[in-house]
FINUVEX-887481 format. One record per residue (C-alpha): x, y, z; residue number from 1. Coordinates in Angstrom, 3 decimals, padded with zeros to 6 digits. Each point is the difference from the previous one (the first is absolute). Layout:
N
<rec><xx>X</xx><yy>Y</yy><zz>Z</zz><n>NUM</n></rec>
...
This chain:
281
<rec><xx>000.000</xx><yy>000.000</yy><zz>000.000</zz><n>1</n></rec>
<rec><xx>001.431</xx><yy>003.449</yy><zz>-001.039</zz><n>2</n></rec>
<rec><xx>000.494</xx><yy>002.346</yy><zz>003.210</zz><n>3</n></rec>
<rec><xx>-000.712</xx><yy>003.695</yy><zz>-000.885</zz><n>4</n></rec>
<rec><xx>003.316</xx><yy>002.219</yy><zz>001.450</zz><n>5</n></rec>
<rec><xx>-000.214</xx><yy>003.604</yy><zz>000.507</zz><n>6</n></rec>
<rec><xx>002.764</xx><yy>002.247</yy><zz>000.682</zz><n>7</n></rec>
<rec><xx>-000.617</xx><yy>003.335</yy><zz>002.053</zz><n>8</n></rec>
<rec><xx>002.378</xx><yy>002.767</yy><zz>000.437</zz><n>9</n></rec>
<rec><xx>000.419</xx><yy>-001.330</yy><zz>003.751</zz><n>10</n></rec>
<rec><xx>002.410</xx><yy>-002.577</yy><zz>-000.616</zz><n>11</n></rec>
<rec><xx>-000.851</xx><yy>-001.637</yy><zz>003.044</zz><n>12</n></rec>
<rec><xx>-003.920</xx><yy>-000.444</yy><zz>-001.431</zz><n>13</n></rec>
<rec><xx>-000.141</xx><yy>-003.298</yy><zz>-002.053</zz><n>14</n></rec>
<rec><xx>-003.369</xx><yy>-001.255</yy><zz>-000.773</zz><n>15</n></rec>
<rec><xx>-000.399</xx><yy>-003.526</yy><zz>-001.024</zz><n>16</n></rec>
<rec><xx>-003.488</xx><yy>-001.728</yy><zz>-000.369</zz><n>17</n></rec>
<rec><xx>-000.021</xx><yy>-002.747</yy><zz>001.838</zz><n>18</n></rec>
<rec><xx>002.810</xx><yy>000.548</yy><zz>001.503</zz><n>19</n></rec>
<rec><xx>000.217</xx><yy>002.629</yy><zz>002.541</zz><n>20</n></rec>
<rec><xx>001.354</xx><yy>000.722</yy><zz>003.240</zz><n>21</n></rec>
<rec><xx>000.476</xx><yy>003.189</yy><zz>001.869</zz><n>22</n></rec>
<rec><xx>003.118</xx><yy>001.775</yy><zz>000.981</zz><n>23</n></rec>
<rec><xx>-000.851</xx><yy>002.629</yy><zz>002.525</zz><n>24</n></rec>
<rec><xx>-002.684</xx><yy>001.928</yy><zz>-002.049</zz><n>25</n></rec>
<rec><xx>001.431</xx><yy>-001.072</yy><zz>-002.840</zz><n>26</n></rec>
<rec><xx>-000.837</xx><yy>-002.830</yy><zz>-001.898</zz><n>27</n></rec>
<rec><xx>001.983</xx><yy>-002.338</yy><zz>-001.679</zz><n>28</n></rec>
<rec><xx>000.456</xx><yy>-003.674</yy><zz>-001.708</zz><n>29</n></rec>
<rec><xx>-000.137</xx><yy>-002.611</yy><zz>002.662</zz><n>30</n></rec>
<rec><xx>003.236</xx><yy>-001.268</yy><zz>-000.968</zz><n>31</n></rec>
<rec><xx>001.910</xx><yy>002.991</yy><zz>-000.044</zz><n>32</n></rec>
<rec><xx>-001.049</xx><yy>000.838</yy><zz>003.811</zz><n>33</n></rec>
<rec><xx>001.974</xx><yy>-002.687</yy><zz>001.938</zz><n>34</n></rec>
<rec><xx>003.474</xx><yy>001.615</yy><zz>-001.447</zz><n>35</n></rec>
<rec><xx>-000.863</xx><yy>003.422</yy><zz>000.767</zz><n>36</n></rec>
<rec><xx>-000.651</xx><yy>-000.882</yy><zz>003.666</zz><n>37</n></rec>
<rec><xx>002.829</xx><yy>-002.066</yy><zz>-000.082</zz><n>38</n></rec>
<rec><xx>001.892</xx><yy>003.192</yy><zz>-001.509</zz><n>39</n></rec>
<rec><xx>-001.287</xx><yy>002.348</yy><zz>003.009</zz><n>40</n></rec>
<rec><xx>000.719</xx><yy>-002.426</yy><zz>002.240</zz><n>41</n></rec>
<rec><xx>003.320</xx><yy>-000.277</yy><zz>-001.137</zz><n>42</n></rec>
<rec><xx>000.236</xx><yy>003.849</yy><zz>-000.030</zz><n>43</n></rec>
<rec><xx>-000.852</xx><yy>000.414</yy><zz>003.627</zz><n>44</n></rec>
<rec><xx>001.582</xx><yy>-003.344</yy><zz>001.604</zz><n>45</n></rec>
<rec><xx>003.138</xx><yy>001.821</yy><zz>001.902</zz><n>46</n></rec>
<rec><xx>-002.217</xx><yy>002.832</yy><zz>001.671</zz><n>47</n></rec>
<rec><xx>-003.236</xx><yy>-002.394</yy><zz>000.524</zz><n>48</n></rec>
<rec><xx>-000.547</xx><yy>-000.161</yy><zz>003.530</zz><n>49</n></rec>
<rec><xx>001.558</xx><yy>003.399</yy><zz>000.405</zz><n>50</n></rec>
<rec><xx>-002.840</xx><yy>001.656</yy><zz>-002.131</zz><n>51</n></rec>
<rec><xx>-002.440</xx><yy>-002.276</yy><zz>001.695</zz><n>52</n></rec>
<rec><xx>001.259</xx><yy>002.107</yy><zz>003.323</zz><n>53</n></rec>
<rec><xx>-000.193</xx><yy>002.957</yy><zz>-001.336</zz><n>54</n></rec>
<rec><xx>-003.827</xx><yy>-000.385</yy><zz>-001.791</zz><n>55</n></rec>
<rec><xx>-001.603</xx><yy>-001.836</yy><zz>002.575</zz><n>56</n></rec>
<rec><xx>001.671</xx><yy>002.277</yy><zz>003.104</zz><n>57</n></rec>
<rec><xx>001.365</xx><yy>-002.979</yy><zz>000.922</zz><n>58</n></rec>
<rec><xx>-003.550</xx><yy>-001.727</yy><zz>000.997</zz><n>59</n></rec>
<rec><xx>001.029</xx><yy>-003.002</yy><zz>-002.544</zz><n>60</n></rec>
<rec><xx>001.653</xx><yy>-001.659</yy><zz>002.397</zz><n>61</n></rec>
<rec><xx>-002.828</xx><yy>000.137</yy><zz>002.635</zz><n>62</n></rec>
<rec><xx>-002.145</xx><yy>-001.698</yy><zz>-002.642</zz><n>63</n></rec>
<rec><xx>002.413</xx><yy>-002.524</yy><zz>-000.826</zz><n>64</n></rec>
<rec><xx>000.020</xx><yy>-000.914</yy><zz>003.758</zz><n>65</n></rec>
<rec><xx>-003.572</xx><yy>-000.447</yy><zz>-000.212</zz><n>66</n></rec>
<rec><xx>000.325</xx><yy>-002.208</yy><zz>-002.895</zz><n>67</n></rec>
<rec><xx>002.532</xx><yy>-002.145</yy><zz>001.684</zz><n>68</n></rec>
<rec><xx>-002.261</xx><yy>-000.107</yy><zz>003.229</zz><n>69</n></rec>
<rec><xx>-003.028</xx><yy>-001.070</yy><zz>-001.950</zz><n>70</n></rec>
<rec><xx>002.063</xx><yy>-002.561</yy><zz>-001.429</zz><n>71</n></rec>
<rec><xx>000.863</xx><yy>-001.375</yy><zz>003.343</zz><n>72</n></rec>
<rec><xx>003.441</xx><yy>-001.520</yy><zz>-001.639</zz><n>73</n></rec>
<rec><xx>000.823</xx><yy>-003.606</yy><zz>002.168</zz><n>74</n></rec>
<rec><xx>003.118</xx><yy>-001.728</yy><zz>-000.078</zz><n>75</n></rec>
<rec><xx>000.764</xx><yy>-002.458</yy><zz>-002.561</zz><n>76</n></rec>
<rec><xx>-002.241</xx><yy>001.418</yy><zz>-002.280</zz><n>77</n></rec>
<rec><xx>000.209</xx><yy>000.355</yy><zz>-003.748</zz><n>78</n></rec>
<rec><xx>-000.978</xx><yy>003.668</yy><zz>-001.367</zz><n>79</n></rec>
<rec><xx>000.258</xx><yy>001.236</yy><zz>-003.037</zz><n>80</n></rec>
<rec><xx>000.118</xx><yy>004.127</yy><zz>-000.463</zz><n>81</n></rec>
<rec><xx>-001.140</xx><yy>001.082</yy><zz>-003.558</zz><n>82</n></rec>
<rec><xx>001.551</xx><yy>003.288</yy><zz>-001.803</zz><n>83</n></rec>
<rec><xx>002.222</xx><yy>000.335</yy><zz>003.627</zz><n>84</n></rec>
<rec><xx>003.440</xx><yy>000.649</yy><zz>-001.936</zz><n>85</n></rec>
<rec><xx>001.613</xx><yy>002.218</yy><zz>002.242</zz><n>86</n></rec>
<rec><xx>-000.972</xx><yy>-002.305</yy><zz>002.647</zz><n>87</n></rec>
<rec><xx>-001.759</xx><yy>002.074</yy><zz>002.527</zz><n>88</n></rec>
<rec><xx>-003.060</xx><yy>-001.654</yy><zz>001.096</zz><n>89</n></rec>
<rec><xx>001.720</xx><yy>-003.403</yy><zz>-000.160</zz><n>90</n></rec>
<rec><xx>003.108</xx><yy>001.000</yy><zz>002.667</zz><n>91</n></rec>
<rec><xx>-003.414</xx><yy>001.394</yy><zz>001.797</zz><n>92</n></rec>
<rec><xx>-001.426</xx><yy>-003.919</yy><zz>000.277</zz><n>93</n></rec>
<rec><xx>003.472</xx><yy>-001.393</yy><zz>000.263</zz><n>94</n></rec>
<rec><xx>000.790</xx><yy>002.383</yy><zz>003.485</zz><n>95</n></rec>
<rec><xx>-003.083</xx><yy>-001.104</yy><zz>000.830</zz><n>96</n></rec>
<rec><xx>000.249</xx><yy>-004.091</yy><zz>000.028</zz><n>97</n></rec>
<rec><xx>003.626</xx><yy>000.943</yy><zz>001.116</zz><n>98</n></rec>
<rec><xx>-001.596</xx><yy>001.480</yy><zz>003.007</zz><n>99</n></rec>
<rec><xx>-002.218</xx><yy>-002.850</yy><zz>000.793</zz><n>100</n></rec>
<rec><xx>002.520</xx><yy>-002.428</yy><zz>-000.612</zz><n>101</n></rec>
<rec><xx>002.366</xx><yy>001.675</yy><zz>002.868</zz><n>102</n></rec>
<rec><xx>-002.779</xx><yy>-000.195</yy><zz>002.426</zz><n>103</n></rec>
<rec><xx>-000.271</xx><yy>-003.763</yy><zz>-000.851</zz><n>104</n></rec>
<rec><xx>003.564</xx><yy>-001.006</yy><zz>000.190</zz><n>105</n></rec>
<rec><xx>000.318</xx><yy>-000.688</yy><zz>003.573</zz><n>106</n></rec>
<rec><xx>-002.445</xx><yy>-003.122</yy><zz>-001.100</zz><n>107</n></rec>
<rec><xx>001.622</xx><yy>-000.719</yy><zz>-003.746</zz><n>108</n></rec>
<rec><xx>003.728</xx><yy>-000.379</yy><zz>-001.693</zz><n>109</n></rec>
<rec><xx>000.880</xx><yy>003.869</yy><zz>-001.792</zz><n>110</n></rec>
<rec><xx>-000.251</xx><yy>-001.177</yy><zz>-003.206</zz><n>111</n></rec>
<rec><xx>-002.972</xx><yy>-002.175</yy><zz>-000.064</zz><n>112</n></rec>
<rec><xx>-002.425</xx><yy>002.843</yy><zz>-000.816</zz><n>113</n></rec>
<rec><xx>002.595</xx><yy>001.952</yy><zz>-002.151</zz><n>114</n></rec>
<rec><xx>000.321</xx><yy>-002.653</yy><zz>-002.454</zz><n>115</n></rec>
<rec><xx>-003.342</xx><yy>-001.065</yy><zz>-000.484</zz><n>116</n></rec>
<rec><xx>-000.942</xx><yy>003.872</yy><zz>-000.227</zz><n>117</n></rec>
<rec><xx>-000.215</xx><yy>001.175</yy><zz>-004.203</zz><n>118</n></rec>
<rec><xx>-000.536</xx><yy>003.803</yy><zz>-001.057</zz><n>119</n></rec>
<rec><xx>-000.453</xx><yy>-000.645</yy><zz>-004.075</zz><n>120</n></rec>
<rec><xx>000.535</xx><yy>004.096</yy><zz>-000.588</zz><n>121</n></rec>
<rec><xx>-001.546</xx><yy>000.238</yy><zz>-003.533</zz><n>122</n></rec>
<rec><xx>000.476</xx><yy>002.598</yy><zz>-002.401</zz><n>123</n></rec>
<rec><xx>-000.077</xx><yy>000.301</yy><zz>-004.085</zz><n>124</n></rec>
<rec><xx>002.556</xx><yy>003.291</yy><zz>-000.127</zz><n>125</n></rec>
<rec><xx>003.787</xx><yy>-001.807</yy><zz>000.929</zz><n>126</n></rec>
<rec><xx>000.774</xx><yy>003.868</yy><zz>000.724</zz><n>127</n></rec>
<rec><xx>-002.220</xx><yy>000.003</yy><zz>003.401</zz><n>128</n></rec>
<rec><xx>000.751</xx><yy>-003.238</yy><zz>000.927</zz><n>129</n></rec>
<rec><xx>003.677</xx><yy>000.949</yy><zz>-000.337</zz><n>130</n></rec>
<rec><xx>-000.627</xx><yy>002.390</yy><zz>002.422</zz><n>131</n></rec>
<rec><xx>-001.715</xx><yy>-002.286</yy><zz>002.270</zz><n>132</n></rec>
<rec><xx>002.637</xx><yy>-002.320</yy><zz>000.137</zz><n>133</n></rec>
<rec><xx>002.961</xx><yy>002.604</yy><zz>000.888</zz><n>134</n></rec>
<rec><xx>-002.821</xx><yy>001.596</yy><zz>002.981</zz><n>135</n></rec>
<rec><xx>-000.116</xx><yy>-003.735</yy><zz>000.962</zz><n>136</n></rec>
<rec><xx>004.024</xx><yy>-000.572</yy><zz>000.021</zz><n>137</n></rec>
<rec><xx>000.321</xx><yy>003.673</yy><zz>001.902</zz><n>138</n></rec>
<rec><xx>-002.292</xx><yy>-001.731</yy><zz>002.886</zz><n>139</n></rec>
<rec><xx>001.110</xx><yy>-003.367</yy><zz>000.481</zz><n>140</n></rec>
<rec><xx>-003.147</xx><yy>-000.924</yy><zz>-001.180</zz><n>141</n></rec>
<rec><xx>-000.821</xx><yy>-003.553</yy><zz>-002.211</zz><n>142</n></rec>
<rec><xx>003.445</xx><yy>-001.259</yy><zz>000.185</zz><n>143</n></rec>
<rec><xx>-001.543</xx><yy>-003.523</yy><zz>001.874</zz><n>144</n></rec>
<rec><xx>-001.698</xx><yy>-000.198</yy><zz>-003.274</zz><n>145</n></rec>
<rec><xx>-003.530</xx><yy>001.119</yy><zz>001.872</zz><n>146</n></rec>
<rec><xx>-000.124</xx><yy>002.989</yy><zz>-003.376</zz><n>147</n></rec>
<rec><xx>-000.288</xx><yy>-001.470</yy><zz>-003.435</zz><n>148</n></rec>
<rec><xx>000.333</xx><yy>002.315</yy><zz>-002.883</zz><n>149</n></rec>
<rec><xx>-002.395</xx><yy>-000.714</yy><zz>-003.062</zz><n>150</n></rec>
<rec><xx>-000.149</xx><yy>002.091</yy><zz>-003.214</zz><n>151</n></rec>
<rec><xx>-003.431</xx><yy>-000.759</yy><zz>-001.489</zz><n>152</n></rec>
<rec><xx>-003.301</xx><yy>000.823</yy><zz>-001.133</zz><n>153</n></rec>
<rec><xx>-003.005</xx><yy>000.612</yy><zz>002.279</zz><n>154</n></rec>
<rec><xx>-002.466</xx><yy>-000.915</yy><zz>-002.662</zz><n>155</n></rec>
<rec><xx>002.029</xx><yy>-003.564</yy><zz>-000.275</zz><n>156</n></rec>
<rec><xx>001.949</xx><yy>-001.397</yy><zz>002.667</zz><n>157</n></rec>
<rec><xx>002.453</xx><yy>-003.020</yy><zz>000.388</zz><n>158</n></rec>
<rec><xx>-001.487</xx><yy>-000.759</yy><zz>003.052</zz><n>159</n></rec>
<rec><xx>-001.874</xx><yy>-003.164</yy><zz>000.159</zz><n>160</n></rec>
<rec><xx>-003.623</xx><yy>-000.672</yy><zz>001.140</zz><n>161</n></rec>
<rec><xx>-000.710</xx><yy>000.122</yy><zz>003.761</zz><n>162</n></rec>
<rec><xx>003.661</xx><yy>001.229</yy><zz>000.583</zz><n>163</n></rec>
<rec><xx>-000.073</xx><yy>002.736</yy><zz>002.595</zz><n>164</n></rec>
<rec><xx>-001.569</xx><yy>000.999</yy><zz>002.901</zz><n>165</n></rec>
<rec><xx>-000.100</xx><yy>003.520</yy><zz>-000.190</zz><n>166</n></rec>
<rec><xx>-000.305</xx><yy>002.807</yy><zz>-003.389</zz><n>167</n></rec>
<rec><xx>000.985</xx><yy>003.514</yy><zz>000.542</zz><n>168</n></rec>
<rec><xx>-000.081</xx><yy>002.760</yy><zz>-002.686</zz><n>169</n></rec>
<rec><xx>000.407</xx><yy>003.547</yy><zz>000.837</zz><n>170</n></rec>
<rec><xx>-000.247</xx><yy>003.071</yy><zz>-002.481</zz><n>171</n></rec>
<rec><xx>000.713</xx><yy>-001.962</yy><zz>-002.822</zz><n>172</n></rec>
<rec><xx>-003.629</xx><yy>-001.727</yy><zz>-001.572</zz><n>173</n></rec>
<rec><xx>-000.932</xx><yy>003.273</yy><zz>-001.322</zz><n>174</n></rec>
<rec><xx>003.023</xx><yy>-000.238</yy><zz>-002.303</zz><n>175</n></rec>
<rec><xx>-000.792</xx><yy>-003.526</yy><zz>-001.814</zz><n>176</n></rec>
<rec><xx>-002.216</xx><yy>-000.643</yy><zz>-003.517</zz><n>177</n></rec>
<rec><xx>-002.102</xx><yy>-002.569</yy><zz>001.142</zz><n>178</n></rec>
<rec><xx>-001.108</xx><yy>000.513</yy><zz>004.084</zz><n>179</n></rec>
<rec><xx>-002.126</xx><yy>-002.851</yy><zz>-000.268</zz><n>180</n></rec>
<rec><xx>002.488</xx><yy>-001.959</yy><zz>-001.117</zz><n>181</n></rec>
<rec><xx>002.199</xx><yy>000.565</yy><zz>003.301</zz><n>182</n></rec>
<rec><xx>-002.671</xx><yy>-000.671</yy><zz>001.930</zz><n>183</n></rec>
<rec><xx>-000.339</xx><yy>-003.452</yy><zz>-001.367</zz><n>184</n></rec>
<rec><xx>003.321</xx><yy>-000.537</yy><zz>000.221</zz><n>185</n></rec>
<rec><xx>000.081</xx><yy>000.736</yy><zz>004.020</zz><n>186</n></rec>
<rec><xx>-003.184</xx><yy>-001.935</yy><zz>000.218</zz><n>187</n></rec>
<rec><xx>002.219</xx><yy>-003.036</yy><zz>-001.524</zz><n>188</n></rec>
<rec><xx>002.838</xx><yy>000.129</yy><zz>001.635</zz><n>189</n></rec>
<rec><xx>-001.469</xx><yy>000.351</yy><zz>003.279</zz><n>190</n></rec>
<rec><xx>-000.478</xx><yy>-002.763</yy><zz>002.248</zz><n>191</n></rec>
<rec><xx>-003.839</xx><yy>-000.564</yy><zz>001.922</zz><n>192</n></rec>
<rec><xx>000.267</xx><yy>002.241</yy><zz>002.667</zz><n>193</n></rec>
<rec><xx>002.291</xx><yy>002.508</yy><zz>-001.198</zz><n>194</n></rec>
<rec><xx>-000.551</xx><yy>003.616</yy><zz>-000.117</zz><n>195</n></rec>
<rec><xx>000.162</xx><yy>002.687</yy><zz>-003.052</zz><n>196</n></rec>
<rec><xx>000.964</xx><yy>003.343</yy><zz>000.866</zz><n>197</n></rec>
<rec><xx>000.049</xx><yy>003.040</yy><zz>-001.968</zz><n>198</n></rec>
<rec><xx>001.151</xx><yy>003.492</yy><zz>001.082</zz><n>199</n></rec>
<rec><xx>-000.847</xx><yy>002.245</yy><zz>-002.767</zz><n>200</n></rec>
<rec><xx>-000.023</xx><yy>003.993</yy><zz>-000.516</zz><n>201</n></rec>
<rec><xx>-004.036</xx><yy>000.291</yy><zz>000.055</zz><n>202</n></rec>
<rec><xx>-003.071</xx><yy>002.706</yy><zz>-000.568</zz><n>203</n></rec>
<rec><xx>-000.574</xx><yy>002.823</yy><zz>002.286</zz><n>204</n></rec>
<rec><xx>-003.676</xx><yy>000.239</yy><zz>000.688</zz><n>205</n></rec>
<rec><xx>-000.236</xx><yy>003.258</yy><zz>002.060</zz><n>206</n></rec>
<rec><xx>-000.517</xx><yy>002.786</yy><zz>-002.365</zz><n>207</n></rec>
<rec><xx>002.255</xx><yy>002.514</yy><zz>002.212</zz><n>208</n></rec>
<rec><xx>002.661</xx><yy>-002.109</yy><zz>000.287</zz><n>209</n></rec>
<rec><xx>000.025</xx><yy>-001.379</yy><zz>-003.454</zz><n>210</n></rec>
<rec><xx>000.247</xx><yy>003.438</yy><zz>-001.282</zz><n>211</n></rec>
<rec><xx>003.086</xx><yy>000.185</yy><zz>001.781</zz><n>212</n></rec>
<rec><xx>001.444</xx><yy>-003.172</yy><zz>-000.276</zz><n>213</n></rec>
<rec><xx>-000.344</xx><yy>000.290</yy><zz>-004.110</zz><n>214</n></rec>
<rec><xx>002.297</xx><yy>003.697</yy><zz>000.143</zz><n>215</n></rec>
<rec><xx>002.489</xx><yy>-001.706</yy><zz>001.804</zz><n>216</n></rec>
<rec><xx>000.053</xx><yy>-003.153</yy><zz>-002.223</zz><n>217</n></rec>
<rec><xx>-000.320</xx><yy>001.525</yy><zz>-003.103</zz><n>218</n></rec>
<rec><xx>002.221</xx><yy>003.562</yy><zz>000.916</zz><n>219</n></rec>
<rec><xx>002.566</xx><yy>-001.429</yy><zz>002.644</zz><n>220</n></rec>
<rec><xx>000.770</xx><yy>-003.292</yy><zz>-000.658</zz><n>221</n></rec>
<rec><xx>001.690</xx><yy>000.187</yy><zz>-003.716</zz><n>222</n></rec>
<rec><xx>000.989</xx><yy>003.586</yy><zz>001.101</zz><n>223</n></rec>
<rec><xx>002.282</xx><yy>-002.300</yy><zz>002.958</zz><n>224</n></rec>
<rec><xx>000.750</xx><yy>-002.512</yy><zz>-002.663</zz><n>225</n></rec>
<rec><xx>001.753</xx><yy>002.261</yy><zz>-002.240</zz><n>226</n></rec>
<rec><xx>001.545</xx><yy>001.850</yy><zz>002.637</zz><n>227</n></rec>
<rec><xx>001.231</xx><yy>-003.299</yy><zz>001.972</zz><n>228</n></rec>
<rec><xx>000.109</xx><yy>-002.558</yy><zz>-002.575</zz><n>229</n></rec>
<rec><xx>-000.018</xx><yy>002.022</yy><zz>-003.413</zz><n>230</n></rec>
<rec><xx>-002.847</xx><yy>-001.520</yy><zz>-001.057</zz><n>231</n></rec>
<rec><xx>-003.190</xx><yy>001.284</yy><zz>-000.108</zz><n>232</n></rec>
<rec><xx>-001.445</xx><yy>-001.813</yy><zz>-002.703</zz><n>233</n></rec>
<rec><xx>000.118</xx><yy>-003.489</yy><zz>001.957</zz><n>234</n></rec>
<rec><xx>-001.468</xx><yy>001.886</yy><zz>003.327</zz><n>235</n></rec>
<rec><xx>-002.842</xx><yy>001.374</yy><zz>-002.097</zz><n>236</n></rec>
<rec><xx>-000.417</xx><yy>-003.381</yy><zz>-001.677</zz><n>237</n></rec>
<rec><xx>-000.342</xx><yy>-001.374</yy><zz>003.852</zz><n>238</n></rec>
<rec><xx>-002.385</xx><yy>002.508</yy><zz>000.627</zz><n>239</n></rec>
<rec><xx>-002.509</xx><yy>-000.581</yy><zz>-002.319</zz><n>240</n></rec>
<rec><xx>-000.004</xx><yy>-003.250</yy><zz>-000.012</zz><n>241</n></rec>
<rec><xx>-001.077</xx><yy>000.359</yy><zz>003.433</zz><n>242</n></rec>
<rec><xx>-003.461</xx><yy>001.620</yy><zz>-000.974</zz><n>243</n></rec>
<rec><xx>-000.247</xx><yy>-003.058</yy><zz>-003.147</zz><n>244</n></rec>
<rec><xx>000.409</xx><yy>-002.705</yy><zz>002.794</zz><n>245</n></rec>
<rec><xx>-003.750</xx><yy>-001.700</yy><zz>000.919</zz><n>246</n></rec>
<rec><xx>-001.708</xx><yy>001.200</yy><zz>003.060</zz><n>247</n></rec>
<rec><xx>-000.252</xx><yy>-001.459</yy><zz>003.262</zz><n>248</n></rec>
<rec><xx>-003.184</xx><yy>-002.303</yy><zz>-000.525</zz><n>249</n></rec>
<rec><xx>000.671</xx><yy>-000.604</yy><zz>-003.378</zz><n>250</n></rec>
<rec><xx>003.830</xx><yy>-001.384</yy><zz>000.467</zz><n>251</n></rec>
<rec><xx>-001.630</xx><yy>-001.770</yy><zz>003.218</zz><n>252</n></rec>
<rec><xx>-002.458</xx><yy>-001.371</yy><zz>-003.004</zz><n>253</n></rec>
<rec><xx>002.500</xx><yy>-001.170</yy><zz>-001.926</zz><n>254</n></rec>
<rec><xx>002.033</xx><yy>-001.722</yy><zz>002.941</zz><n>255</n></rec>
<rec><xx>-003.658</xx><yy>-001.857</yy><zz>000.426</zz><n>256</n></rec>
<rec><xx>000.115</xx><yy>-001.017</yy><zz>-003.492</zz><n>257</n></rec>
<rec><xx>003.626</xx><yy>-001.433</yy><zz>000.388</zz><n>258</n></rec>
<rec><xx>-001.408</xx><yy>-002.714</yy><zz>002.236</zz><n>259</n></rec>
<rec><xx>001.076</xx><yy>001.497</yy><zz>003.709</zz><n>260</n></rec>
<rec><xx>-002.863</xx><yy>000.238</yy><zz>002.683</zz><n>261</n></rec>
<rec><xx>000.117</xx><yy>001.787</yy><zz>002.797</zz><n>262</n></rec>
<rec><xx>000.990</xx><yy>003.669</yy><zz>-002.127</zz><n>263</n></rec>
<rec><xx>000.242</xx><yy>002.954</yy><zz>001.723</zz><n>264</n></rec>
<rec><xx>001.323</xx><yy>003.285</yy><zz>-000.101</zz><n>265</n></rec>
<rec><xx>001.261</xx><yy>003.159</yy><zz>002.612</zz><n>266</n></rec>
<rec><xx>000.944</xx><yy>003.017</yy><zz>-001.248</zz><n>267</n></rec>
<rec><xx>002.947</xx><yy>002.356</yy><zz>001.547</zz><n>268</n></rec>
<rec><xx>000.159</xx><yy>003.220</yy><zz>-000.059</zz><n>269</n></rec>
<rec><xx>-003.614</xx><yy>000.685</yy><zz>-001.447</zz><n>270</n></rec>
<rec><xx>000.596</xx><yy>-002.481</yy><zz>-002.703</zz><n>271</n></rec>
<rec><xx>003.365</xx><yy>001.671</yy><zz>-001.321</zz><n>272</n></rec>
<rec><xx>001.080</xx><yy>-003.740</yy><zz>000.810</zz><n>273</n></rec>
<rec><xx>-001.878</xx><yy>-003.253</yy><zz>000.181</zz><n>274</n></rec>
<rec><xx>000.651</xx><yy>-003.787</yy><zz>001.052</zz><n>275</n></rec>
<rec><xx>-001.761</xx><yy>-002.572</yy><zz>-001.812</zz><n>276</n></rec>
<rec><xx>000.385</xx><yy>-003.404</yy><zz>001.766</zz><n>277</n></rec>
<rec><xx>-002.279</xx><yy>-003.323</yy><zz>-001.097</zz><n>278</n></rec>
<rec><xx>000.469</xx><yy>-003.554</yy><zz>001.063</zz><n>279</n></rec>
<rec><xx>000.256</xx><yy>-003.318</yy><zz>-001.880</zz><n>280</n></rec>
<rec><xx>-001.823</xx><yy>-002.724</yy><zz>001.035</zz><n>281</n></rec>
């Protein structure tokens, strides 16, 4: 079947029929949105969690924390973080069964729970997880073998069926082609009992606040970007894809859809951030 291709002066704005994907506002072929992510993502790897700081206020890492305890991480378990190259929310889990696992040693050998204890860290952009890994080295962190570095795709893992206990992804579903698709590939992976969770930039429902919180996304953020990072185009891109991502009930919807029970939802901060968690049973 012949696809009909228009070209507009924005060179970002692609149009296939058929086809199409978004990129920010923008829209573009499905296939050509992957590497563009993957080249913003390669763009901003070395000053990541430094511009997550610096747009968030720092607050970032108080969600993360809430991910973690929502997770309830155990030792021994096997947990696989999606789109976590830099590695941040997975040293959060790993401190965490490291924490446990002190408590218990009075009772166990050291390295009973640190062996049978896997991190996968998975990330498509080699860039981020490079960055991960050096973090990791800097902190004595994974060198048991507890951290496993995997460059892959969300929307088709290596992992097989009923593999893990636990599936993390935080601020990175927004970014993939096919969200359904990840979300049938956590479902899979997963073993009965374990527990999706999603942290994920969200909608602002008060009108006040919104008003606010769309100046400073869309007239500080790439302003900081450029100034910081020299790149405003991939901070904008961020942005915006921000307001393109579903809202709460309908990505809660789609996690439904996936297969999990249980789905639920809280917003943070008014719904600037919100964690999606469902259960497989």
């Amino acid at each position: 079947m012949a696809l009909a291709l228009t070209l507009n002066m924005d060179p970002w704005m692609i149009v296939v029929d058929g086809g199409n994907d978004n990129w920010g506002f923008k829209e573009v072929r499905e296939e050509e949105k992957s590497q563009m992510v993957n080249n913003v993502f390669s763009s901003v790897a070395s000053n990541y969690d430094l511009m997550n700081d610096l747009m968030s206020g720092g607050l970032h890492r108080l969600w993360k924390e809430r991910l973690v305890s929502k997770l309830n991480p155990f030792p021994g378990m096997k947990h696989l973080d999606v789109a976590g190259g830099t590695g941040d929310v997975a040293f959060r889990i790993l401190e965490s069964i490291n924490s446990v696992s002190y408590r218990a040693r009075k009772d166990m050998l050291d390295d009973t729970l640190q062996e049978e204890t896997q991190i996968y860290v998975c990330d498509i952009n080699p860039n981020m997880l490079n960055v991960g890994k050096k973090r990791a080295q800097e902190r004595g962190l994974g060198e048991d073998g507890s951290l496993v570095w995997v460059q892959g795709d969300a929307e088709a893992l290596t992992f097989e069926d009923d593999s893990v206990d636990g599936y993390t992804i935080a601020f990175g579903i927004r970014n993939v082609t096919h969200i359904e698709k990840v979300l049938a590939e956590a479902y899979r992976i997963l073993k009965k009992g374990g527990r999706f969770l999603c942290l994920e930039l969200s909608h602002v429902e008060v009108p006040v606040f919104k008003q606010l919180y769309d100046y400073y996304s869309f007239s500080v953020i790439p302003a900081v970007g450029e100034l910081v990072a020299g790149d405003r185009e991939s901070y904008q891109y961020l942005v915006e894809s921000i307001r393109r991502f579903p809202s709460q009930e309908m990505f809660a919807s789609m996690i439904a859809d996936a297969g999990f029970q249980k789905v639920e939802y809280e917003n943070l901060v008014g719904g600037v951030v919100a964690i999606h968690s469902g259960l497989k049973i």
